[in-house]
PyMOL commands that place a pseudoatom at each C-alpha (Angstrom):
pseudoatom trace, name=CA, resn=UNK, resi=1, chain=A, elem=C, hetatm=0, pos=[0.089, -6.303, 2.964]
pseudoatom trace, name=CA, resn=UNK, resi=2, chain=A, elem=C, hetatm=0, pos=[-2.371, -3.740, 3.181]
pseudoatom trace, name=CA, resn=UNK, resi=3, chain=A, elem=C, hetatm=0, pos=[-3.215, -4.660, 6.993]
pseudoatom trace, name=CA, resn=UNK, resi=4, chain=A, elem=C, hetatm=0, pos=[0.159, -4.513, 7.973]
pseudoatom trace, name=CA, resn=UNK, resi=5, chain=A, elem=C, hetatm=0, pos=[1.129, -2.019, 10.510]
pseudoatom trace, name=CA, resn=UNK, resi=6, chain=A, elem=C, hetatm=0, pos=[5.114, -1.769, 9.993]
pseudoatom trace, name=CA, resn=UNK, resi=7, chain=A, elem=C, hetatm=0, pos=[5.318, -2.141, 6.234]
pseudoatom trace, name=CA, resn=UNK, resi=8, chain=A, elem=C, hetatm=0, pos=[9.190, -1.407, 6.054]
pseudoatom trace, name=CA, resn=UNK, resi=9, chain=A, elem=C, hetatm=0, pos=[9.654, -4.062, 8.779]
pseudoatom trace, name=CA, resn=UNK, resi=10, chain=A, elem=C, hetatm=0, pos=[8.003, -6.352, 7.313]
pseudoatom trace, name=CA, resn=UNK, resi=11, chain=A, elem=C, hetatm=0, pos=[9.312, -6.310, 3.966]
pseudoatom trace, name=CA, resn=UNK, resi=12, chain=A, elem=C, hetatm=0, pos=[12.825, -6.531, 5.921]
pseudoatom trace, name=CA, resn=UNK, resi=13, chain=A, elem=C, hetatm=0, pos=[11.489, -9.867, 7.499]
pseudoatom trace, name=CA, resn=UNK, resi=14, chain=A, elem=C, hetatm=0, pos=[10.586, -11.508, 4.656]
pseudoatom trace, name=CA, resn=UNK, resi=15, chain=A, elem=C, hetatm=0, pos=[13.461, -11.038, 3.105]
pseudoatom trace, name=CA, resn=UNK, resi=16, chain=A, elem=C, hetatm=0, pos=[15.647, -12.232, 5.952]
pseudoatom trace, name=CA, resn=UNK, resi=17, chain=A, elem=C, hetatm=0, pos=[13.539, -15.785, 5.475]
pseudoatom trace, name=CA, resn=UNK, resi=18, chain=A, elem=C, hetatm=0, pos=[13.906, -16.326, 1.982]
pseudoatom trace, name=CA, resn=UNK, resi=19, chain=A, elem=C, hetatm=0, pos=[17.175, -17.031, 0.446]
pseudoatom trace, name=CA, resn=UNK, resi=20, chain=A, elem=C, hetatm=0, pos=[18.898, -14.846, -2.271]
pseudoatom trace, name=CA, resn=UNK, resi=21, chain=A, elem=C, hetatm=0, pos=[16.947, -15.690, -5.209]
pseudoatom trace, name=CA, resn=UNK, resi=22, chain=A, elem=C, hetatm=0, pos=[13.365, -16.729, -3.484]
pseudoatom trace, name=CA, resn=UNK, resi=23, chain=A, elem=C, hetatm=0, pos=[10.510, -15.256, -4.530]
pseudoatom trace, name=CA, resn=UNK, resi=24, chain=A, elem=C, hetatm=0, pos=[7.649, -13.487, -2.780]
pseudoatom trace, name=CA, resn=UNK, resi=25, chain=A, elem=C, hetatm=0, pos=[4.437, -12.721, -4.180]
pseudoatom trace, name=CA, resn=UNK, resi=26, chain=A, elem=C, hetatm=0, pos=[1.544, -10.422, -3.016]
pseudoatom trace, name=CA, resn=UNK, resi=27, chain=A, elem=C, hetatm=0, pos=[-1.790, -9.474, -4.216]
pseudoatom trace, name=CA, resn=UNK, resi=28, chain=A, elem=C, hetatm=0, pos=[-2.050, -6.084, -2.651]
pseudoatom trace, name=CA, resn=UNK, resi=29, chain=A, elem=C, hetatm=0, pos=[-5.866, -4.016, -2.094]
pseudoatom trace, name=CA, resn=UNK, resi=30, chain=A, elem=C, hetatm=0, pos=[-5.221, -0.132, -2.121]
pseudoatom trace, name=CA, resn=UNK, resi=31, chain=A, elem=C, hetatm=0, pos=[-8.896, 0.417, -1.666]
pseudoatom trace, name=CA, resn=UNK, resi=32, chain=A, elem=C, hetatm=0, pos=[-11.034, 1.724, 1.690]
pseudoatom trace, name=CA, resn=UNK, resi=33, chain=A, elem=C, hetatm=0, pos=[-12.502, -2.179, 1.859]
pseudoatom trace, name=CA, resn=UNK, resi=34, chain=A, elem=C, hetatm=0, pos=[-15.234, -0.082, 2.667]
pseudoatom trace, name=CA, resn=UNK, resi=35, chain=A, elem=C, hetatm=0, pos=[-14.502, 2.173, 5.471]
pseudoatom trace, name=CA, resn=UNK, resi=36, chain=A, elem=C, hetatm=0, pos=[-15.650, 4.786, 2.909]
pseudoatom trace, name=CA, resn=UNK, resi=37, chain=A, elem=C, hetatm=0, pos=[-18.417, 5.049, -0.039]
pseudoatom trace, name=CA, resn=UNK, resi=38, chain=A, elem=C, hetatm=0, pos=[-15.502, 5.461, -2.439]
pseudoatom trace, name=CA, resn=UNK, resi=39, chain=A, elem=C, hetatm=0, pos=[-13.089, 3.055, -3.217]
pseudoatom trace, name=CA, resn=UNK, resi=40, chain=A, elem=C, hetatm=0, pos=[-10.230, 5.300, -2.501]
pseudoatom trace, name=CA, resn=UNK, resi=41, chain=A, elem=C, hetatm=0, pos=[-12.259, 7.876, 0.071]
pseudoatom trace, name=CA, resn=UNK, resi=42, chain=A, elem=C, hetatm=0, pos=[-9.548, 6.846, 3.069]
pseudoatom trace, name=CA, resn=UNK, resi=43, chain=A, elem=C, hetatm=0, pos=[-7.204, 8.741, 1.145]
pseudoatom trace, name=CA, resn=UNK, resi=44, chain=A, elem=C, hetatm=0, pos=[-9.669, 11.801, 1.867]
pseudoatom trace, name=CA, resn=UNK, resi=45, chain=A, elem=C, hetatm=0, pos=[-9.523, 11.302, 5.518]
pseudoatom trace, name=CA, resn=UNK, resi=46, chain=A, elem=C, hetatm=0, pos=[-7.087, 13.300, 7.635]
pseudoatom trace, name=CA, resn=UNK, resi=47, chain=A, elem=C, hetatm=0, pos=[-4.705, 11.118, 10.340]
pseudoatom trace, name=CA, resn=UNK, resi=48, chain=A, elem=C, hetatm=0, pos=[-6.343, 12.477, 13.262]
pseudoatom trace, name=CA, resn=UNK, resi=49, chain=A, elem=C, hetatm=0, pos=[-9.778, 11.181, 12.383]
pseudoatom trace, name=CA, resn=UNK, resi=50, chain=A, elem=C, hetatm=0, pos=[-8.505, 8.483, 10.638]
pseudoatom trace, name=CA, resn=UNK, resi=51, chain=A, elem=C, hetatm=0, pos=[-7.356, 6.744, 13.958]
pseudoatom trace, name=CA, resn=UNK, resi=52, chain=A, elem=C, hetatm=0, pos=[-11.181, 7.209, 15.111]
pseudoatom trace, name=CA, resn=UNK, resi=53, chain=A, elem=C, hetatm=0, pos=[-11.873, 5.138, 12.069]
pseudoatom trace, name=CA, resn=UNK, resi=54, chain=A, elem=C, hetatm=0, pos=[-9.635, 2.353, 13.032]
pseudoatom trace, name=CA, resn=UNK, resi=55, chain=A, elem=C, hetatm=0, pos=[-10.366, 2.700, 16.421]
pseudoatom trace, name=CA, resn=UNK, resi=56, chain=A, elem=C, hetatm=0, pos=[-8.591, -0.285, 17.809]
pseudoatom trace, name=CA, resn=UNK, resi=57, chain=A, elem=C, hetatm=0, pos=[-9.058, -2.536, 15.122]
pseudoatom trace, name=CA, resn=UNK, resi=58, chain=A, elem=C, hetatm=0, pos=[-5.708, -5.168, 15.194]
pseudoatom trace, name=CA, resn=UNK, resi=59, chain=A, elem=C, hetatm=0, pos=[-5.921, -5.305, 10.982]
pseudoatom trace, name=CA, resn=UNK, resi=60, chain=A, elem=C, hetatm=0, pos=[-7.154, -1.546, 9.840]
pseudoatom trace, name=CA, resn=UNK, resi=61, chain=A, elem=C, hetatm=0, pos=[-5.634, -1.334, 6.614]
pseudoatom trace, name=CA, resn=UNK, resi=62, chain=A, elem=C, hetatm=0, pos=[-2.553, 1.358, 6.635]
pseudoatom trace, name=CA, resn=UNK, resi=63, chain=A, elem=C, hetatm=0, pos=[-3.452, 3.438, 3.501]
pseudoatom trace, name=CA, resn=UNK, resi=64, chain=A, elem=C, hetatm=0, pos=[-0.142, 3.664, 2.179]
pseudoatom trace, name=CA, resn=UNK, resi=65, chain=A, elem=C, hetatm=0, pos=[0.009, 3.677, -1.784]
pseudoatom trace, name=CA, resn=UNK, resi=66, chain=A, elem=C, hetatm=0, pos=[1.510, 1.238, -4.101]
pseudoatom trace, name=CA, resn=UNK, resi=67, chain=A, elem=C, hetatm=0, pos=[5.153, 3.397, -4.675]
pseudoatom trace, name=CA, resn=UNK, resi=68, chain=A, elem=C, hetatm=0, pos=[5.755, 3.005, -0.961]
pseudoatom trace, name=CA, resn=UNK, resi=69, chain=A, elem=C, hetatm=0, pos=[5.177, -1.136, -1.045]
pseudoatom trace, name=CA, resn=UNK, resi=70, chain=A, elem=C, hetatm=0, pos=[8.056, -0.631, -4.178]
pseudoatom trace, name=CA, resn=UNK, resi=71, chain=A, elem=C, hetatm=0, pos=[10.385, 1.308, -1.896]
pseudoatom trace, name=CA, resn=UNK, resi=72, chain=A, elem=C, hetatm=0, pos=[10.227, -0.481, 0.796]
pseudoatom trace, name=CA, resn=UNK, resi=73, chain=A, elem=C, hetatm=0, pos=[10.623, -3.761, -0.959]
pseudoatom trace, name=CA, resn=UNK, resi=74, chain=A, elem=C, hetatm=0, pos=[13.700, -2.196, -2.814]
pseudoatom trace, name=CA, resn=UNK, resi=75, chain=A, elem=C, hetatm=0, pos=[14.960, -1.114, 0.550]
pseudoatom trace, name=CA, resn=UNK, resi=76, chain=A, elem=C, hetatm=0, pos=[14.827, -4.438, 2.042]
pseudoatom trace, name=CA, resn=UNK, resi=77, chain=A, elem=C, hetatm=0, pos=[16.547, -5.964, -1.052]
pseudoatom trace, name=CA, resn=UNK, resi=78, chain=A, elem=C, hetatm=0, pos=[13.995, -7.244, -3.561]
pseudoatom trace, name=CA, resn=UNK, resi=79, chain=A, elem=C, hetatm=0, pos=[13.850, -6.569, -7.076]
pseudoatom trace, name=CA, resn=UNK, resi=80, chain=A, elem=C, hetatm=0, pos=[10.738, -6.578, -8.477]
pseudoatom trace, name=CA, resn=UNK, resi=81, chain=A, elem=C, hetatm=0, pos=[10.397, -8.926, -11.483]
pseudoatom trace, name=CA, resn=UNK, resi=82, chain=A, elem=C, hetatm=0, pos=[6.404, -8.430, -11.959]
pseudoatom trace, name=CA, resn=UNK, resi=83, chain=A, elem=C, hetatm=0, pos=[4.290, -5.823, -11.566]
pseudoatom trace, name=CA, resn=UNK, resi=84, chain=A, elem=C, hetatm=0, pos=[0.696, -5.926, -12.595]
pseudoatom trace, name=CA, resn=UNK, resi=85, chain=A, elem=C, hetatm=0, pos=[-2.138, -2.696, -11.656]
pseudoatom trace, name=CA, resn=UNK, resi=86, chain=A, elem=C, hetatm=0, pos=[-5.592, -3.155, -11.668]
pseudoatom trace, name=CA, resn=UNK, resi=87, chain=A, elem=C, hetatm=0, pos=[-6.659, 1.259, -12.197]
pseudoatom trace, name=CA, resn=UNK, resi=88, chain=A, elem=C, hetatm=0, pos=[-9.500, 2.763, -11.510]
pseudoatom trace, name=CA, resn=UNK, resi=89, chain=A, elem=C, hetatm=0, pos=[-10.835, 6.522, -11.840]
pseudoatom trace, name=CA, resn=UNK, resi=90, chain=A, elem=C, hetatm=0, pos=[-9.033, 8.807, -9.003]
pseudoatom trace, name=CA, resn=UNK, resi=91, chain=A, elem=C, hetatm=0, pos=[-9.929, 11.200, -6.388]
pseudoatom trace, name=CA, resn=UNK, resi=92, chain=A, elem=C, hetatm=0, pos=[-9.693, 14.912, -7.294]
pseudoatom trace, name=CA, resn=UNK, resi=93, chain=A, elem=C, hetatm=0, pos=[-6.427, 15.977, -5.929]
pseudoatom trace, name=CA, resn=UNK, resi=94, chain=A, elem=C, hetatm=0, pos=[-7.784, 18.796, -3.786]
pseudoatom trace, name=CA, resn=UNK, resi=95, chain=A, elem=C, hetatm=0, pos=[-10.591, 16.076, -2.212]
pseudoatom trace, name=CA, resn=UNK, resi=96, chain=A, elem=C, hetatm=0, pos=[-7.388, 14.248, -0.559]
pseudoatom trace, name=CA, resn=UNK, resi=97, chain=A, elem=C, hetatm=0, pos=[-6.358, 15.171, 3.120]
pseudoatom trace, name=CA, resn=UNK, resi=98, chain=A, elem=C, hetatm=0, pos=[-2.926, 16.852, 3.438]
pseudoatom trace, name=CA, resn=UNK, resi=99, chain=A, elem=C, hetatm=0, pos=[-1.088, 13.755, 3.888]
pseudoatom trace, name=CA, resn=UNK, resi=100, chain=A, elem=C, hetatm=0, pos=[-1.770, 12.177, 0.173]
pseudoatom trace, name=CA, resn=UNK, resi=101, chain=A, elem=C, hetatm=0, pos=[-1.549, 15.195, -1.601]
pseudoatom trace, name=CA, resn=UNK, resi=102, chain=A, elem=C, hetatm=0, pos=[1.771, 14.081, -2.857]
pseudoatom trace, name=CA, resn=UNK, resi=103, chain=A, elem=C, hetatm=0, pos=[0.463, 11.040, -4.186]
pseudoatom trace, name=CA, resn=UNK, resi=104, chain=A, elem=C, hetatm=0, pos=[1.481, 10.144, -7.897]
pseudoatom trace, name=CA, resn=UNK, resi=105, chain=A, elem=C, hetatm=0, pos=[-1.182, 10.113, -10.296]
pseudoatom trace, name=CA, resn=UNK, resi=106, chain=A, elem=C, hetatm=0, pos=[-0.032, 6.456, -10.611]
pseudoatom trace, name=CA, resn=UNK, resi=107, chain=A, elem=C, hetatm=0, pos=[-0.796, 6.201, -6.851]
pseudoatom trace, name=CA, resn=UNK, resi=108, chain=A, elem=C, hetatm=0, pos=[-4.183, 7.724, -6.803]
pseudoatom trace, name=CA, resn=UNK, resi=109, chain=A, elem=C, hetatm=0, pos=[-5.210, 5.402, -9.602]
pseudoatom trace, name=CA, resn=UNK, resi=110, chain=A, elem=C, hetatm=0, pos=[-3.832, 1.900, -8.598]
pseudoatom trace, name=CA, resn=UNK, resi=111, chain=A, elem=C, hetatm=0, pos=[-7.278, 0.005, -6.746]
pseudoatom trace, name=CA, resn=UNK, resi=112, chain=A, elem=C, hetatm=0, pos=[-5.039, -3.012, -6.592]
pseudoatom trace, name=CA, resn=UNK, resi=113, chain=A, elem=C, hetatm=0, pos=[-1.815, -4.806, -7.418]
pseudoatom trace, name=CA, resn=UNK, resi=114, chain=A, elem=C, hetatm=0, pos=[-0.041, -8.164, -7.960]
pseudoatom trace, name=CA, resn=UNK, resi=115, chain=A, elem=C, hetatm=0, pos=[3.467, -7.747, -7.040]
pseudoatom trace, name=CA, resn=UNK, resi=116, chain=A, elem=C, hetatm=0, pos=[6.490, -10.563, -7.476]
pseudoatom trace, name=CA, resn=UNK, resi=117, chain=A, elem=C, hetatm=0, pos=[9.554, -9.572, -6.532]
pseudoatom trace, name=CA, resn=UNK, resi=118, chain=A, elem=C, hetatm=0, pos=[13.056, -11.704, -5.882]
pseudoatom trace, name=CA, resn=UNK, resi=119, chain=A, elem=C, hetatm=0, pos=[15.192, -11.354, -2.445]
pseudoatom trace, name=CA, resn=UNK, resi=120, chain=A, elem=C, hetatm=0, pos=[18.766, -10.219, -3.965]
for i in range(1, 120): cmd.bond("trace and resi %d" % i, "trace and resi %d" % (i + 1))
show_as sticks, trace
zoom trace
């Protein structure tokens, strides 16, 4: 899920395929996958340069944090029966481009995740 473009979309997809009471399960990387020296250095880049990064890659991953895959699965009617975070240490807040500033300490944190969830 992390080389998904349209996220929210595709959570809404998924959902439409499996019937109330399936179960999807993802294993989800937060980390740069090395576009940066630090696991969680995209965070650090601003959008602008960011889409130099990915140039015109077809699977850049889309740097969105583990709270948004949880809203957007609750918005496309899952509930989320497991939920298992692999941590590691964070970024300084003030290192992080405007964008993720918000991020949750949780966010900043969470390298990967394992994610079940059941379409209501």
């Amino acid at each position: 899920m992390e080389h998904v473009n349209d996220v929210p979309q595709t959570y809404s997809l998924l959902r439409k395929w499996l019937r109330p009471g399936g179960l999807m399960s993802h294993s989800i990387d937060y980390s740069s996958h090395s576009y940066t020296r630090d696991w969680n250095g995209h965070w650090t880049i601003p959008a602008p340069l960011w889409r130099v990064v990915a140039g015109n890659r077809k699977f850049c991953i889309n740097r969105m944090p583990h709270s948004e895959h949880l809203r957007s699965m609750k918005s496309a009617g899952f509930q989320v029966t497991k939920e298992s975070i692999n941590a590691a240490a964070a970024l300084a807040r003030d290192a992080l481009a405007l964008e993720f500033r918000q991020l949750t300490e949780a966010d900043l944190g969470a390298r990967c995740a394992f994610v079940q969830a059941l379409a209501g």
